[in-house]
C-alpha positions in Angstrom: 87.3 167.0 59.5 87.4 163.2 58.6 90.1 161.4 58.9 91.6 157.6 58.5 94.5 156.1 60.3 96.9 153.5 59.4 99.1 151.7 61.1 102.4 149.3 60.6 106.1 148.9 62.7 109.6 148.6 62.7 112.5 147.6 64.3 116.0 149.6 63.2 119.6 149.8 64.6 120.7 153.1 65.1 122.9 155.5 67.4 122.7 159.0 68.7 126.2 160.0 69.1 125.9 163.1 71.2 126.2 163.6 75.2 123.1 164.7 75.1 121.7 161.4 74.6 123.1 159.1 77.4 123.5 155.6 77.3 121.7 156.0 73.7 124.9 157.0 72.4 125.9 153.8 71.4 124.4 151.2 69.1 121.2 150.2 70.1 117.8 148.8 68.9 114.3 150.1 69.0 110.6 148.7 67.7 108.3 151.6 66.6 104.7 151.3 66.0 104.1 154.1 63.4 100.9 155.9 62.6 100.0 157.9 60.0 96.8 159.7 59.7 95.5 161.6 56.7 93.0 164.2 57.5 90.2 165.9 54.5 87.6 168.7 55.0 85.2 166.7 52.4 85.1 163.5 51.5 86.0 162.7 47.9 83.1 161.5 45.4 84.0 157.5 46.5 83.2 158.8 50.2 86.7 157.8 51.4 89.5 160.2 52.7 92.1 158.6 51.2 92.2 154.6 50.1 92.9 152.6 53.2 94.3 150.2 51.1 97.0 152.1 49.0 97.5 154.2 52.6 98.6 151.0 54.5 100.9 149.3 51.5 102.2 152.5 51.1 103.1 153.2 54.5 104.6 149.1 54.5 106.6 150.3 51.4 108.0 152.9 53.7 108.9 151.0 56.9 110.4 148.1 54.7 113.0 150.3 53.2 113.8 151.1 57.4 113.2 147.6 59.1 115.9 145.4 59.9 118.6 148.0 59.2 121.3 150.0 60.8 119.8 154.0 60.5 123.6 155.0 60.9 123.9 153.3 57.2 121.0 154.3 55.6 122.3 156.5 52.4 118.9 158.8 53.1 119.4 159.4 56.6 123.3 160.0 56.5 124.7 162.9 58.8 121.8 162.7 60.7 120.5 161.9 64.3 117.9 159.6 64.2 115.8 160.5 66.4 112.3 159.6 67.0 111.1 162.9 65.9 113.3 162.7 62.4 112.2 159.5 61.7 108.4 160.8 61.8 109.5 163.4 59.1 111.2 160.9 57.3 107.9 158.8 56.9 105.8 161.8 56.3 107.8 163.3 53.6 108.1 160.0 51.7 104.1 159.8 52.2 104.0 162.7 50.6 105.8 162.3 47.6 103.4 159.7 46.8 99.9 160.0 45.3 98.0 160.1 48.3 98.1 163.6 48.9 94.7 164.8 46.6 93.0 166.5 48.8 94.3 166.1 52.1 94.5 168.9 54.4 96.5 167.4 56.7 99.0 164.8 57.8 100.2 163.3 60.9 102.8 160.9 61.5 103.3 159.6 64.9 106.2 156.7 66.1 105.5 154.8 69.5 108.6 153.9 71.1 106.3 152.2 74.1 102.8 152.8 75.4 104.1 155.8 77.4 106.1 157.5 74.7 105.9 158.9 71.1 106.8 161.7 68.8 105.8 162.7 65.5 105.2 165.2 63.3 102.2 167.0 61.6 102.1 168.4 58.2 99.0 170.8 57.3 98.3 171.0 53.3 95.5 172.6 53.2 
């Protein structure tokens, strides 16, 4: 399986407001670095998985729309918890919507909240 990897950040507002989530509750910041990493039995007949290029505006299209801004207010996230774990769905669904997709088995989207910690989610299309 080849694969190719593509990175970019972002720095959002949001709240989880559930006891569950402690001292998150409240408004509060947080800086992802986000991942996403397309995956393709073959090669295509350029010899690329996917174009590096489109793959890493694409994925800047993505975070732009998320950077800077308060999750809670974001019309495509309304009702939601923002949680690390929804927001690597939100990116991978909007990757794949796009026309990156030809051929891709598979596609993984992972957020860093610090060297220690991250979540994401994985998408098999094959």
């Amino acid at each position: 399986m080849f694969r190719v990897t593509v990175r970019g950040h972002m720095m959002i507002a949001h709240s989880l407001p559930d006891p569950f989530f402690g001292p998150a509750q409240g408004l509060h910041g947080a800086t992802y670095v986000v991942e996403a990493t397309f995956y393709r039995p073959e090669l295509d007949e350029y010899g690329t998985v996917v174009d590096i290029g489109a793959a890493g505006d694409r994925l800047r299209e993505i975070l732009a729309d998320l950077t800077y801004r308060n999750l809670d207010e974001h019309p495509a996230l309304a009702g939601r918890l923002t949680t690390t774990e929804v927001l690597a769905e939100f990116v991978a669904d909007r990757l794949l919507a796009g026309p990156l997709t030809a051929g891709l088995a598979r596609l993984d989207v992972r957020l860093l909240e610090s060297p220690d910690a991250s979540a994401g989610y994985t998408v098999d299309l094959a």
